[in-house]
N, C-alpha and C positions, 0 to 999 in steps of 0.2 A: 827765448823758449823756456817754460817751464816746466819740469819733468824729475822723475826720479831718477836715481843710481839705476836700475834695472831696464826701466824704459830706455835709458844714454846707450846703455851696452846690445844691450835687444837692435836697436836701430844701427849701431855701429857694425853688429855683427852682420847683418841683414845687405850691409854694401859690399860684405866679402865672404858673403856665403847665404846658401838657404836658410831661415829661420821662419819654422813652420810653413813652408810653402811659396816664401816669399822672398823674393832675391830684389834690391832696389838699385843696384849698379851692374850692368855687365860687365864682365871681365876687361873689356877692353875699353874700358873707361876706369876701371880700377888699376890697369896700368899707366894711364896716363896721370894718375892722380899719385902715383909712386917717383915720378918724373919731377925731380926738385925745379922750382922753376923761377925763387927768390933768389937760390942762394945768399942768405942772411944779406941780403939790401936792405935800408931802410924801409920800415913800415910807412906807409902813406898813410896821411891825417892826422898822424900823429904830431902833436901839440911841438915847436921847436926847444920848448922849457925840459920834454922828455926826452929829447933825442938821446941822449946819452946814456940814457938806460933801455934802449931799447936798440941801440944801433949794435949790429952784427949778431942779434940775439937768437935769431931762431928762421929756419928755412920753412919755406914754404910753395906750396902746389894747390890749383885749385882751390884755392880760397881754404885748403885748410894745412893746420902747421904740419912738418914732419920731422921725424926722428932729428935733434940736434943735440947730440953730446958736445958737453957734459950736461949742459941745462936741461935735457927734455930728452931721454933717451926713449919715451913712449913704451910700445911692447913689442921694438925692433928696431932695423934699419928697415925695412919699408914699410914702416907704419904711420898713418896718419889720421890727427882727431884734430881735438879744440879746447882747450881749457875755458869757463864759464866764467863767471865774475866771483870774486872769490874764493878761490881755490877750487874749482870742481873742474873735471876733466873727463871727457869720450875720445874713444880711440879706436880704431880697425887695425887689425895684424893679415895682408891679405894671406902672407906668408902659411901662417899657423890658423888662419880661419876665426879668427878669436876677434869678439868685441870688450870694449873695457866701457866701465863708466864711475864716474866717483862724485859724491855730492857730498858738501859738508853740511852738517848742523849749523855750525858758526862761520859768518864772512870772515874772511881771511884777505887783508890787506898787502897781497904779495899778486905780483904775474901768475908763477910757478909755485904752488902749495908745496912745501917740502914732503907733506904727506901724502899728495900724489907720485911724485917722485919715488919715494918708498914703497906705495902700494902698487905701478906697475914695474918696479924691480921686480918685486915677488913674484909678479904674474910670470915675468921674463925667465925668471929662476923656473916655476913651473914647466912653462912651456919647454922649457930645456935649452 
């Protein structure tokens, strides 16, 4: 997917709440998708040369990751997005109704962007 910071959040927001009109998950598929359902298991396809940087990293539901402190505290405990290649990341908070999105200028050769990290602290901080 190609897309902007604005477009990621727009979209994310729109799974857990109206935005402009438009609602793309109902609620009760938004809780199902809250519902951890990896519990940090190995990622499947993943390369056996990576497994160890990947083993016990991060939960996941529905095909997208969730809330895993410390690594990925998101914009909650039941939040769920996707980090993109390079550092960028989209996020839903069903809780607080809030989408997140972050795109970088420059590729970042990391899973987890530490400045994503940082910038949905802030938002968490916001949200209260």
């Amino acid at each position: 997917m190609f897309a902007n910071a604005h477009s990621i959040a727009r979209m994310y927001a729109a799974t857990v709440s109206d935005v402009d009109g438009i609602r793309l998950l109902q609620p009760d598929t938004v809780a199902a998708m809250t519902m951890v359902q990896t519990d940090r298991t190995r990622m499947h396809g993943v390369p056996s040369e990576l497994l160890p940087y990947t083993k016990n990293l991060f939960n996941m539901s529905l095909g997208f990751w969730r809330a895993t402190p410390p690594i990925s505290s998101l914009l909650g405990p039941a939040s769920f997005g996707h980090p993109g290649s390079g550092g960028s990341l989209g996020a839903a908070d069903p809780e607080s109704r809030v989408g997140f999105g972050y795109v970088t200028n420059l590729w970042a050769a990391t899973l987890i962007d530490p400045r994503a990290i940082e910038l949905t602290s802030a938002v968490r901080k916001c949200l209260g």
